[in-house]
C-alpha positions in Angstrom: 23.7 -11.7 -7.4 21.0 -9.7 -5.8 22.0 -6.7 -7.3 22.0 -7.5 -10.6 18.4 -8.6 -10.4 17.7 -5.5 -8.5 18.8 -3.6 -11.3 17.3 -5.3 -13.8 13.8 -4.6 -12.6 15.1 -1.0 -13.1 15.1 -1.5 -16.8 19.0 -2.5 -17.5 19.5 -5.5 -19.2 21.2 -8.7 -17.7 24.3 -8.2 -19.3 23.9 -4.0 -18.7 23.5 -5.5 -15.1 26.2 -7.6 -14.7 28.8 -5.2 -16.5 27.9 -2.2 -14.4 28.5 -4.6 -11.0 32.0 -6.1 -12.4 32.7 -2.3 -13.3 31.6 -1.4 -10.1 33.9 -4.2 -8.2 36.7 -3.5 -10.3 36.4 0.4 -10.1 38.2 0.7 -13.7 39.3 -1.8 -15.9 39.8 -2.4 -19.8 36.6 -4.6 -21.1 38.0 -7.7 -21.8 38.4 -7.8 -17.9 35.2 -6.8 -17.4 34.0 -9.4 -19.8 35.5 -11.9 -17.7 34.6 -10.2 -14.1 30.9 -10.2 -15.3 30.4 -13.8 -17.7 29.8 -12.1 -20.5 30.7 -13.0 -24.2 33.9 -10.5 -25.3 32.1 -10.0 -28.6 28.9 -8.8 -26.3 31.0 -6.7 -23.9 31.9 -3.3 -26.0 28.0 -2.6 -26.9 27.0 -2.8 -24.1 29.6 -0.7 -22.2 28.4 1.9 -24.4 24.7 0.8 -23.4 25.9 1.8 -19.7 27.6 4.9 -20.9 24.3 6.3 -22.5 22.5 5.6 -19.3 25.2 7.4 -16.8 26.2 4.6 -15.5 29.7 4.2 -17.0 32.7 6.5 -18.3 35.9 6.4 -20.6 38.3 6.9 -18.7 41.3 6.0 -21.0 41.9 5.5 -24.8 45.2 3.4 -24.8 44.3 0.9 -23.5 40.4 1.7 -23.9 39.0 1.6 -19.9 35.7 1.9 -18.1 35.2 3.4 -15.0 31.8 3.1 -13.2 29.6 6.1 -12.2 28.1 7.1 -9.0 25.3 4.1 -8.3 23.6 6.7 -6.4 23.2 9.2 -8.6 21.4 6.5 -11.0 19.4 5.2 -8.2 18.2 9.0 -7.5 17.2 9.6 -10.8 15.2 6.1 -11.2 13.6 7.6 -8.2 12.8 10.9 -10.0 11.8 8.8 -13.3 9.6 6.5 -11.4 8.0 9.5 -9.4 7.0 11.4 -12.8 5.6 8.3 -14.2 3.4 7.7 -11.4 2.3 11.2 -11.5 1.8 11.1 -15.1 -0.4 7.4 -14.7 -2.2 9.2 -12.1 -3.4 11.8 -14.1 -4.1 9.8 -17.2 -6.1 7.5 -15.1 -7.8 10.2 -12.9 -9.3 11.7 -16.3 -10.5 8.4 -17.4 -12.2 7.2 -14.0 -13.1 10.2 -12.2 -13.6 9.8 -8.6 -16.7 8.3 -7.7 -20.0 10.5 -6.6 -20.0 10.8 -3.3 -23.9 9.0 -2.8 -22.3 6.1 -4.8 -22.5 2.6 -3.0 -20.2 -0.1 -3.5 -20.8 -3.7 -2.6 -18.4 -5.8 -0.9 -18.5 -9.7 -0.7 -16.7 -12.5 1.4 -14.5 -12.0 4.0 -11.1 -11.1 2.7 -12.8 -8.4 0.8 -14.3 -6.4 3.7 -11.5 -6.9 5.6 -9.1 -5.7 3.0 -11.8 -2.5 2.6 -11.6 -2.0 7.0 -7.9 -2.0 6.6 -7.3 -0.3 3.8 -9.5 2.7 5.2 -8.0 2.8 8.9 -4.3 2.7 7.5 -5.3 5.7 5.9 -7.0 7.5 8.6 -6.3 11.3 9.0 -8.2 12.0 12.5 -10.8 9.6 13.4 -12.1 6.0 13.1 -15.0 4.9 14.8 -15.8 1.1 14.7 -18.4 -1.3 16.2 -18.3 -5.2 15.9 -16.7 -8.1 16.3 -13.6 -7.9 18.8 -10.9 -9.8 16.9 -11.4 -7.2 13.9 -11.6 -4.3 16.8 -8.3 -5.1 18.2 -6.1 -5.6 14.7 -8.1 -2.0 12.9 -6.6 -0.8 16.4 -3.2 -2.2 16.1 -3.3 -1.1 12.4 -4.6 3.0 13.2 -1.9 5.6 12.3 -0.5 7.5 15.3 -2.0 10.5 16.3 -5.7 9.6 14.9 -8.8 9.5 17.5 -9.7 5.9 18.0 -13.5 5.3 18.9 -14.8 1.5 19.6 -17.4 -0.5 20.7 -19.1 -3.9 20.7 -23.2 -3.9 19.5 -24.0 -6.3 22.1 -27.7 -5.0 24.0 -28.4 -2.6 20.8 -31.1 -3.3 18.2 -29.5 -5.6 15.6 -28.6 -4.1 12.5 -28.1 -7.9 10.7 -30.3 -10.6 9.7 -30.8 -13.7 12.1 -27.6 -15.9 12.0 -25.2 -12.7 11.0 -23.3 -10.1 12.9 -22.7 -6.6 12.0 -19.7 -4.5 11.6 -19.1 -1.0 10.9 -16.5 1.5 10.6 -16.3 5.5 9.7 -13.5 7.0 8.6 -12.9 11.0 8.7 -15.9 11.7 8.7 -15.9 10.8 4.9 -16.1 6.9 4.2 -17.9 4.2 6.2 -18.4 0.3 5.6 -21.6 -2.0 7.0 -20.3 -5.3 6.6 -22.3 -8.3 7.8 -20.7 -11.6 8.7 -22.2 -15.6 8.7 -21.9 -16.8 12.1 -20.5 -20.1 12.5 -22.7 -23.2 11.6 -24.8 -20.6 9.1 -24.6 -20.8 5.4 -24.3 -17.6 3.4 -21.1 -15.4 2.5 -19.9 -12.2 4.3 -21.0 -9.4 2.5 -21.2 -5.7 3.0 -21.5 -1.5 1.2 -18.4 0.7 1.4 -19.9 4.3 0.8 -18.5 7.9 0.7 -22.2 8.6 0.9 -22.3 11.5 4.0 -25.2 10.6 5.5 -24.9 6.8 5.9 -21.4 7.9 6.9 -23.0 10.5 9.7 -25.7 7.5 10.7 -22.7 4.7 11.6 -20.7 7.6 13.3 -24.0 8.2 15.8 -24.6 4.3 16.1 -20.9 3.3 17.2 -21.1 6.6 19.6 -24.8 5.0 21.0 -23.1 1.9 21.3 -19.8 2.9 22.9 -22.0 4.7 25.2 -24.1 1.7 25.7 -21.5 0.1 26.8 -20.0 2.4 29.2 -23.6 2.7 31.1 -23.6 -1.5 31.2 -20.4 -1.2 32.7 -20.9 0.9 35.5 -18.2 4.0 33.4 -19.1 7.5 32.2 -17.4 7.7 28.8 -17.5 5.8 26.0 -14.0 3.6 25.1 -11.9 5.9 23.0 -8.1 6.3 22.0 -5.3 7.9 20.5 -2.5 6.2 18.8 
């Protein structure tokens, strides 16, 4: 059953699991019933009644015959919630204090494929206002499909521009906010070498691949005969 795994991951035990779904499907019932409703061995079934009744999950509702009722599944789920919330909070702040966020010149390399585009992704789904990106047009069109509504959406391809890769690669780059940027270079096909590119807070490379998609997005509108460069909103 679905729910009892569910639950598990939660922290009960199988057999906390399984007795809080019979109790649940039975609404109240003495335990050797609930033994039997859930598979579980009569001698296990009074401990760990009690198990669910220390975690809210379960009540006495009767001492002659001895029953169990279930408690509000919602009520549990809402304060796993809250649990989970404070100990993400609490990690947060533990881990915050023993990595501090990176200086903001700091340069990080990126290598192969999956990496950079993991970086691109990972920066547009978390866009605030603007992303301006230049490149290849299969990565252009799924950042695009990928950029949060409401965000300003700036593109362009680097075709007629001074190159900014090596012979046998092709560029990408992407700004985010103002405040993080990636230069990623990819092998063309037929070239050896592996993908690789920086992701940067750094403000002024961040400031330099802002100007250069604008150039190029302007580029392209003059090639094409337009006045503006290609922007968007989602």
């Amino acid at each position: 059953m679905s729910a009892v795994i569910h639950l598990q991951a939660l922290g009960l035990t199988e057999y906390e699991a399984r007795a809080y779904t019979a109790l649940l499907a039975l609404g109240r019932a003495v335990p050797a019933r609930v033994a039997r409703q859930a598979g579980i061995p009569r001698p296990k079934i009074y401990e760990t009644l009690e198990r669910l009744e220390g975690r809210g999950l379960a009540a006495r509702v009767g001492q002659n015959p001895l029953e169990y009722a279930p408690l509000s599944a919602r009520e549990y789920l809402a304060r796993a919630r809250r649990s989970f919330d404070d100990r993400l909070g609490a990690l947060d702040r533990d881990l915050s204090r023993l990595a501090p966020d990176p200086a903001p010149e700091a340069v990080y390399h990126l290598y192969g494929e999956a990496a950079i585009n993991a970086m691109c992704e990972d920066l547009t789904l978390n866009a605030r206002s603007s992303v301006v990106m230049a490149g290849s047009a299969e990565l252009l069109g799924r950042l695009e499909r990928l950029t949060p509504r409401g965000v300003q959406v700036s593109q362009a391809s680097l075709s007629g521009l001074p190159s900014v890769a090596a012979q046998g690669q092709r560029a990408f780059l992407l700004a985010r906010d103002g405040e993080a940027a990636v230069v990623a270079h990819f092998i063309e096909e037929g070239q050896v070498g592996e993908a690789h590119g920086v992701h940067t807070h750094n403000p002024v490379i961040v400031h330099l691949i802002e100007g250069y998609v604008r150039l190029a997005a302007q580029h392209n509108a003059a090639e094409a005969g337009q006045g503006v460069p290609v922007t968007g909103e989602h």
